[in-house]
N, C-alpha and C positions, 0 to 999 in steps of 0.2 A: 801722296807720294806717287802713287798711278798719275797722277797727273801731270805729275813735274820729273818723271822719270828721264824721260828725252833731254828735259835742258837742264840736267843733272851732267849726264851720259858727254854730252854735247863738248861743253867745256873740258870738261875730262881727259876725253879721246884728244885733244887740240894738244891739251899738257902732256899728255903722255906720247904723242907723235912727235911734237918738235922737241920734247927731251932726247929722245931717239937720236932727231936729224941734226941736236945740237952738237951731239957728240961725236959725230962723222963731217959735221962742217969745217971747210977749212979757211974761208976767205970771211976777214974779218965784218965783211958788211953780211953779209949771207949769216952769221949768228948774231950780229944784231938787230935783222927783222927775225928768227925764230925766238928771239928773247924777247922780242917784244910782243910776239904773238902769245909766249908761254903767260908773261905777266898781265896781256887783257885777259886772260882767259881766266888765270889765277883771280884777279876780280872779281868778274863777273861766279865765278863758282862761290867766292867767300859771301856774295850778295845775296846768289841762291839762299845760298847755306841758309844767313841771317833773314831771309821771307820767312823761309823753311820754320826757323825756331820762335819766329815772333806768331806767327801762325797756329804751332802745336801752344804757345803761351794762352793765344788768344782762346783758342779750344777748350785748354784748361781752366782758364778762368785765372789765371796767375798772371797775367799781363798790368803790370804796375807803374802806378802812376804819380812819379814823385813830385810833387809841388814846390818850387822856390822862387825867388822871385830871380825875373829873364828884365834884362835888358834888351826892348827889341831892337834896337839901332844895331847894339854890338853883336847880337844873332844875324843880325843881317850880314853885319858886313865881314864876320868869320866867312859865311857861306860864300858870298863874293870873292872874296881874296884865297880860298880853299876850292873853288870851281874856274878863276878864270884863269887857271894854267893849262885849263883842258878847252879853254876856245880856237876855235880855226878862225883864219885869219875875213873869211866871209859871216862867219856868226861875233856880233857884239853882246857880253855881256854886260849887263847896267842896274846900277844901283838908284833906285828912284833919287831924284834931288829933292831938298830939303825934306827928309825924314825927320817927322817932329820928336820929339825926345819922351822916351813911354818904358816906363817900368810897372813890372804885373806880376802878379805869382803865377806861372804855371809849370808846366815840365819842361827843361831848358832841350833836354837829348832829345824828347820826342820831339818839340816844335824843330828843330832843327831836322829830323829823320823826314816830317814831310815836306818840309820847304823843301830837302837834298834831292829828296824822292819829284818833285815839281819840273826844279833846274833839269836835272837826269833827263827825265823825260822831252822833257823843252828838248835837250840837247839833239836826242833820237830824232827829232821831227820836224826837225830849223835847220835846214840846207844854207841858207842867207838871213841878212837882219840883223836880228836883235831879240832879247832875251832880257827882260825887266824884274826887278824885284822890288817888291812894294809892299808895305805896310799906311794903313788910314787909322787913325781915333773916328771913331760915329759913334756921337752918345757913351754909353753903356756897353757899346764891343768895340774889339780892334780886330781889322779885316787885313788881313794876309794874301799876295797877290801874284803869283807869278807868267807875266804875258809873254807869249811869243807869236813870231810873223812866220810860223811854223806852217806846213801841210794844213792844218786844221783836223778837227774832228766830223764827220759826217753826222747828222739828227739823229739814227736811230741808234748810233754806238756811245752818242752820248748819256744816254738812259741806264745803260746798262757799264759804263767805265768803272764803276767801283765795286762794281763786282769779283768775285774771284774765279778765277782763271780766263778772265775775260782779256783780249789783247788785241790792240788798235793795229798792230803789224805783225804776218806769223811769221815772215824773215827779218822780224828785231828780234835779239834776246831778251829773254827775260819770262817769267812764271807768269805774269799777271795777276799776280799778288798788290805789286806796291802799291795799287791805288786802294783796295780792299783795303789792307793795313792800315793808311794814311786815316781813311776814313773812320775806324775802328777808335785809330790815336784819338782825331779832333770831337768826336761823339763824348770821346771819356773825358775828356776836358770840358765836357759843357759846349762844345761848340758845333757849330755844321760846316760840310765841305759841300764847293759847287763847280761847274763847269760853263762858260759858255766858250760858243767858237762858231768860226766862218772857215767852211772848205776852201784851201785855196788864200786866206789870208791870216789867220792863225786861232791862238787857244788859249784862255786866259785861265786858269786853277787857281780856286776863291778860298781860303777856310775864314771860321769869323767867329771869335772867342769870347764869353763873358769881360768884361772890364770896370774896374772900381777906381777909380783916381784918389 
């Protein structure tokens, strides 16, 4: 909580300022950017929030892990059709072409909370481009993919991204949680998460799961 006080605070003070200046506004365009600054903010604070309690779960040991069987095609392409009303017109998002057909047991919410938590970030860090989602069969795992032609990550901050409270930008929001979390989730599934990237050309976030056909 000491460490996430600020971008608590942060959000907050945004909601509680343009509530203010909503209510003294009087030209219709002038309250729909402070309504739309109230609801990025509102967001971003219910996100906090949710690091916040997957966190104290993780802490606890109560962090639970329901198994059923996930279709990954249709996980994919929820997350697709649920993120790409948030592209700008310079970033493309893209759903790998022929995605082979793969049903698995694992936790349908969490696979989904890091693929979210992937795109999210892609998005923070991809000015132009494109922004890819991908699943592979190899063997015995199915490997989860999300690239972008992003900023990229630097060598020595990729060592330490999944750490907590660690953060690749400290004028982006966010805790530096999500990736700690992510990793937390694909550990408890049996699986590992990875990183590679090029500064300057982009960043590719790997998880890669047990699999039994």
């Amino acid at each position: 909580l000491a460490n996430m006080s600020h971008e608590i605070r942060t959000p907050l003070n945004a909601i509680i300022g343009f509530s203010s200046m909503l209510e003294e506004a009087e030209e219709q365009e002038e309250k729909h950017q402070y309504i739309t600054i109230i609801e990025d903010n509102n967001k971003l604070l219910l996100q906090l929030i949710s690091d916040i309690l997957d966190l104290s779960k993780i802490e606890a040991e109560t962090f639970d892990i329901i198994p059923e069987r996930v279709n990954a095609k249709q996980l994919c392409n929820d997350l697709f059709q649920a993120m790409q009303m948030k592209t700008s017109p310079q970033v493309e998002l893209r759903l790998k072409d022929n995605l082979p057909e793969l049903t698995f047991t694992s936790d349908k919410n969490r696979l989904y909370q890091v693929l979210l938590n992937f795109v999210t970030n892609a998005f923070k860090f991809t000015s132009e481009g494109s922004i890819t989602i991908d699943y592979q069969i190899n063997g015995n795992e199915v490997k989860f993919s999300v690239q972008d032609t992003g900023m990229g990550v630097e060598p020595e901050k990729q060592e330490a991204i999944f750490t907590r409270f660690v953060k690749l930008n400290s004028f982006i929001p966010g805790t530096g949680l999500g990736l700690s979390i992510c990793k937390t989730i694909v550990e408890r599934l049996g699986g590992e998460i990875s990183v590679s990237s090029v500064v300057g050309q982009g960043t590719t976030f790997t998880f890669t799961l047990p699999y039994e056909s």
